[in-house]
Structure formats: structure tokens, C-alpha cells
C-alpha positions, -999 to 999 in steps of 0.1 A, spaced: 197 -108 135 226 -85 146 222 -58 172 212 -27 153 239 -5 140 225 27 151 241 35 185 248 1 193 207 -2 200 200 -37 206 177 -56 187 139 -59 191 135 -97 186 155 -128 176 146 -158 157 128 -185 180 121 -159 206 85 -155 222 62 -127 216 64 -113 250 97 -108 250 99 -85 217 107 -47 226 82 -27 219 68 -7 201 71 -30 175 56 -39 140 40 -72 137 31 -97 109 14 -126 114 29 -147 90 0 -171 87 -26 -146 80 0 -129 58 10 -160 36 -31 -163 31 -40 -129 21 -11 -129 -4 -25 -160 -17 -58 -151 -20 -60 -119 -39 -31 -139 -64 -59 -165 -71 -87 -143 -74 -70 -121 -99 -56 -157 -117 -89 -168 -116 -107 -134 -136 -77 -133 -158 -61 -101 -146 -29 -91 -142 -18 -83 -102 4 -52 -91 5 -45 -58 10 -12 -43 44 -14 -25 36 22 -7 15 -3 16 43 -22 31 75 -4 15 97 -36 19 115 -57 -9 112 -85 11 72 -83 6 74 -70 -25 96 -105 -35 69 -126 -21 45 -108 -41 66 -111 -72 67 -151 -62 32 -155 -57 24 -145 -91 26 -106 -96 35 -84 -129 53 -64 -109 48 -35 -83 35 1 -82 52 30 -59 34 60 -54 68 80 -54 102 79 -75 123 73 -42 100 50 -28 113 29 -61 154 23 -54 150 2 -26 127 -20 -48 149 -17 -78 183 -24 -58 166 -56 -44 156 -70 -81 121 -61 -86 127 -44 -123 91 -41 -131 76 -8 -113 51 15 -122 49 53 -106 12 59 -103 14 94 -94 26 124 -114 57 144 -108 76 176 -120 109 191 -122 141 187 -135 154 166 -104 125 144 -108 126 135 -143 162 127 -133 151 102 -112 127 87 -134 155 84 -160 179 70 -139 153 42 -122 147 32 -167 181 26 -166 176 -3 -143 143 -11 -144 110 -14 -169 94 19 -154 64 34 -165 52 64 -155 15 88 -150 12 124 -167 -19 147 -166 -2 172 -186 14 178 -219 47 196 -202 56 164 -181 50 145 -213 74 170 -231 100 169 -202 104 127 -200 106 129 -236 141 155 -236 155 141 -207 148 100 -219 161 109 -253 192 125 -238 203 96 -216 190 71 -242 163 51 -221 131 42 -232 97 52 -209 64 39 -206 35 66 -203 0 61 -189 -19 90 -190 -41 95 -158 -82 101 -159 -101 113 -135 -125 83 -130 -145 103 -97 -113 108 -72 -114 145 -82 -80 145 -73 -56 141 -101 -58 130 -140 -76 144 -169 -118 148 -168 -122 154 -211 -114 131 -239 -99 158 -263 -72 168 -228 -68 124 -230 -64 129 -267 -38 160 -264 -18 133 -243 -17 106 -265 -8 127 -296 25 148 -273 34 113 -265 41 101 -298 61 130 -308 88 112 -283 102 88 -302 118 79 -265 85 75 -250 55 46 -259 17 53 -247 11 23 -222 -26 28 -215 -44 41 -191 -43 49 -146 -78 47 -139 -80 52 -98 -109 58 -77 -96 54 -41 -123 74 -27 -147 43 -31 -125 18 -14 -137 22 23 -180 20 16 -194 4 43 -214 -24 20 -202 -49 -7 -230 -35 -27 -223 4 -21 -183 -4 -33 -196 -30 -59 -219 -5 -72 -195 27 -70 -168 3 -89 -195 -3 -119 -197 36 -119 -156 42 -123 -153 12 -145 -175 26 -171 -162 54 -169 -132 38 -179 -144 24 -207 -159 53 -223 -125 67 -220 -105 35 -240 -136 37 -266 -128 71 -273 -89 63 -278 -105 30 -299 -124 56 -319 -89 69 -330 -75 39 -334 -56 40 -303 -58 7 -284 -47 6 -245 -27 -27 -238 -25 -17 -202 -60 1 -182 -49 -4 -144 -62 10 -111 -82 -1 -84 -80 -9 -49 -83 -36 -21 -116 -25 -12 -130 -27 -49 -106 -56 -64 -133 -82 -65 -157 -60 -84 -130 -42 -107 -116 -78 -121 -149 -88 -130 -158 -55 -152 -135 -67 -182 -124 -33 -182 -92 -32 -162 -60 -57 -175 -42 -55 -141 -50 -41 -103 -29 -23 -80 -43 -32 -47 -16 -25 -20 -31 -34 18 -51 -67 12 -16 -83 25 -23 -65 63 -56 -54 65 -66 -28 92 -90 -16 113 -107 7 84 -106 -22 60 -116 -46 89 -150 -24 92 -165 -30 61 -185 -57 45 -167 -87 24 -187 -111 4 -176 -131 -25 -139 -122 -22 -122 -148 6 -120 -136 35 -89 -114 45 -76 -116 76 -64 -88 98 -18 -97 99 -5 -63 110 -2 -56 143 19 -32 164 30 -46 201 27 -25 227 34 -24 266 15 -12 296 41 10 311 23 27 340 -9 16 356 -4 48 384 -41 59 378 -75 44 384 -93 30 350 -66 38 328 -37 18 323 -5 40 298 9 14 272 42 27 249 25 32 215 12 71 206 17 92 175 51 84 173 38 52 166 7 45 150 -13 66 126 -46 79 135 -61 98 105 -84 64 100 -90 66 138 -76 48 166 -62 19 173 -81 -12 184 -66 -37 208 -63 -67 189 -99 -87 202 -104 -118 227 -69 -116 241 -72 -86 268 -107 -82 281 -124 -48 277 -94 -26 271 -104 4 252 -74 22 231 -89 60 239 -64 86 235 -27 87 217 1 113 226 38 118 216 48 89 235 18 72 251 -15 58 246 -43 60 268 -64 31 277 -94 26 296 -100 -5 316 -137 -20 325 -150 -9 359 -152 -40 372 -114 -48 362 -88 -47 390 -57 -64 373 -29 -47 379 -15 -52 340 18 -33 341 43 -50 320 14 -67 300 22 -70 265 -7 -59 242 -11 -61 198 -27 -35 187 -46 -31 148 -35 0 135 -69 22 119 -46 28 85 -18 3 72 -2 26 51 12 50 74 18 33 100 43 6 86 61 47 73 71 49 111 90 16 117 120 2 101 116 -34 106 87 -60 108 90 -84 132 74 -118 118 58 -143 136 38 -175 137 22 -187 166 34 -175 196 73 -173 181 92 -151 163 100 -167 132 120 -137 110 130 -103 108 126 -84 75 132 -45 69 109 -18 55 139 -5 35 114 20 13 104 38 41 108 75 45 111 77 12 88 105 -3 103 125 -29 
């Protein structure tokens, strides 16, 4: 890997080099634990018959998203149209925008990514149906719309069957547009505590789900595609016979939310994000300062955990700016400045937002270098 082009910065790591000599702070994957959570949740989903998409706003890199694509996935989902160039540029011409959007500079985008890509997209409303439809039929590209229901996010999609019904009908009036099926998303259910709460809570949604392709059977419109669910609920959701595909997105990192709960007959996914971190001042008694704060982790799942069995009793207690505070046992008097530390980030998702590379390993080596060329991207 070159030195990095901005200001001549030099970079983090190099192939073959140890962990402890990466600059930090600095994103992590652990390529072995990686490689067998990518593996896994292809199996299962081989194994129940169900198509995978991965959520790329987990990871927002092509390179993932190719190794996905390789290990057996339909293609990807992006929760925003920018978020999908990057994806699109690098080959991966299967994407699905599982969020609404509006506006005139939107729809632009969305026509411009069908040019390139099979792109299918999620309405709630019969004016975002109507504007796809002018603007596709005007540049001559062809759309995929899922309507979105409200399966107990209470966030967005449609909660009756005659507003799912008002949907279907606007989108047939597009002879630019086809109906695709059905976004069926309950993300509120994918942190329970308990296999059985989530199982349970998924059983709930699912049905839910099927009322709502009954009622579109009872007018003889069939769904080819129902798709939704999460990591925390993928197990459960492939085995309802309701869903045709799954959009789980961090099942390839895992984190310390996901790392809380309960796992039982899925296998067992291992925790492969991590960000590195230095102690940079150990000036005060029973704390020691390391280089990771908000600037470089994301805290709305909670802080932090340093990674376990490595470091003793270090406690990751506070995060500014620039800093993180840790608290050291009583009883410890190492002097640890210039120790090199991995933390597990509380949420995936955001975190991998603030860094623009990962820095791969296996073992104790660097092994590759691969960019997160998606993120930033929020429009």
C-alpha cells in the first residue's frame, strides 16, 4: 500500500507488518473470524432456501460487498442512493434501496444508478411512486418497486391494506415501473436479550407479513420478492417461509450490542471488528488516556469494551473528542504507555462511517488493506 495521498500522510499499516506497529486509531478485521461469519450466515440461508442480501450500510466497502457477492449473495442493499455508486462503480449491479426518498435530485439519482445497475427501490407513498414513474419513463430505464409495511418498526412504510393496495394499483399505471414485492423490516426486535424473546418477536412480524401478501394474493397480486430482517432475527425469519431473501448487514463484524445477546441454533458469530487504540498518557493515578474518543468510535449502543483476556482489568469509562478514558484495577501498577489496545466498538454501523480504510489481519500480522469507499455517503 502507497503512502496516503492526502497531505502526504503516511500509511497506517503495510502488508506483513505486526499489529503493534499499526498507527492508530485504526479499524480492524480479523480476517479469520470474518471469513467464518461470512460463511456461516451464506449456509444457513443456503440451507432454509432463502435468498441472502446483505446490508452494505454495515461495512460500506466493495471489497466486502465482493466477498459477499462470492460467497453466494443475490446482491446488496444500501440504505441511501449515494451510499450505492461506490458499489455500482466496483461491479456489484444488483442493489436494493431499502429506504424511501424524495425530490427531484433524488429520483435523479435513482435513475441514473438503473442505468448501471438492476436497482429496485421502497415507496410508502403514491407521489414517490408517481415521481419514479415520470422521471424512469423520461430517461428510458426500467425500476423495481417494493412497497414498504409497517410490520411493528413504527417508523416508516404503510400500516393498512387498502394504502398497500393504493400502491400496487399507482404502480402499474408506470409502464416504466414493475411491483417487486414487499420491504418487511422490523429492526426494533433485533437486539432482545433472549433467542426466544427475538424468535418470538420475529413470529409476530412475519405474520404480519403474511397477512399483508394474502391480501395482495386476494387480488391476484403475487410478491416474487418479501425481504427484510436482520442479523439478530435471521435464524428465525428464514425459517417462517414467509420472507424469499434477508438483508442482514452486521453478522460479518459483530459488536458489542450484538455480542450481548443470546445465540442458539444459528453458529456461532464471532466478534471481527475491532478498532486499535494506544495508551498515550498514563500522567494520572488509575486511569491510563488511550487515542480513541468520539472521533472515533460510536457510542449511541454504549461504550466501547476492551477486546477481553489480552489487557487485564482495563475498563473503557469515558470517550471525548480525542481521548478515551480508562480505568485501571487498584492493584495494577504497570506503567502501560505506548501499549497497544483492540477495542469492540458498542455499534458496527457507525463506527466503520468514521474510518476510511480497514486494516486486515490474521494472527498477529497484517495481511491486507481494503477501503470503506461508501463511507460518508448519506444523501
Amino acid at each position: 500500500m502507497e503512502d496516503c495521498s492526502v497531505a502526504g500522510i503516511p500509511a497506517q499499516a503495510y502488508w506483513g507488518d505486526p499489529l503493534a506497529s499499526v498507527s492508530t486509531p485504526a479499524l480492524m478485521l480479523d480476517l479469520d473470524a470474518f471469513e467464518s461469519n461470512l460463511a456461516g450466515m451464506a449456509a444457513l440461508a443456503r440451507r432454509h432456501g432463502v435468498a441472502l442480501r446483505p446490508h452494505a450500510k454495515a461495512h460500506k466497502s466493495s471489497e466486502i460487498a465482493k466477498r459477499q457477492m462470492a460467497a453466494g449473495a443475490t446482491g446488496i442493499c444500501c440504505q441511501k442512493l449515494s451510499e450505492a455508486y461506490p458499489f455500482v462503480a466496483a461491479g456489484i449491479t444488483d442493489i436494493h434501496i431499502s429506504n424511501e426518498f424524495v425530490g427531484p435530485r433524488k429520483v435523479r439519482m435513482a435513475v441514473e444508478l438503473a442505468r448501471r445497475a438492476a436497482l429496485s427501490v421502497c415507496v410508502d407513498h403514491v407521489a414517490q411512486v408517481d415521481a419514479l414513474g415520470s422521471a424512469a419513463a423520461e430517461a428510458g430505464v426500467s425500476l423495481v418497486i417494493l412497497p414498504e409495511i409497517d410490520i411493528g418498526q413504527g417508523r416508516c412504510g404503510v400500516t393498512r391494506f387498502a394504502e398497500l393496495a393504493a400502491l400496487v394499483e399507482r404502480v402499474s399505471r408506470h409502464a416504466s415501473l414493475r411491483f417487486g414485492g414487499l420491504q418487511a423490516y422490523h429492526g426494533g426486535i433485533q437486539h432482545e436479550a433472549s433467542a426466544e424473546q427475538r424468535r418470538t418477536a420475529a413470529a409476530v412480524a412475519a405474520e404480519k407479513t403474511a397477512q399483508h401478501v394474502a391480501y395482495l394474493a386476494s387480488l391476484g397480486v403475487a410478491c416474487p420478492v418479501v425481504t427484510g430482517g436482520g442479523t439478530g432475527t435471521a435464524e428465525f425469519d428464514m425459517q417462517t417461509g414467509v420472507y424469499t431473501e434477508i438483508q442482514p448487514g452486521s453478522y460479518i463484524f459483530m459488536d458489542r450490542h450484538y455480542g450481548g445477546i443470546e445465540w442458539q441454533g444459528m453458529w456461532q458469530p464471532r466478534h471481527s471488528l475491532f478498532i486499535a487504540t494506544t495508551i498515550m498518557s498514563t500522567a494520572k493515578p488509575g486511569i491510563a488516556v488511550c487515542d480513541v474518543g468520539l472521533k472515533g468510535v460510536a457510542v449511541d449502543s454504549g461504550l466501547p469494551i476492551v477486546q477481553p483476556g489480552r489487557h487485564g482489568a482495563l475498563q473503557y469509562a469515558a470517550a471525548n473528542d480525542e481521548h478515551g478514558i480508562l480505568r485501571t484495577a487498584s492493584d495494577d501498577r504497570r506503567d502501560r504507555l505506548g501499549e497497544q489496545l483492540l477495542l469492540i466498538p458498542g455499534h458496527c454501523d457507525p463506527t466503520a462511517n468514521l474510518y476510511n480504510q480497514y486494516v486486515c489481519f490474521r494472527g498477529e500480522r497484517v495481511e491486507d488493506v481494503w477501503d470503506i469507499d461508501a463511507r460518508g455517503l448519506s444523501q
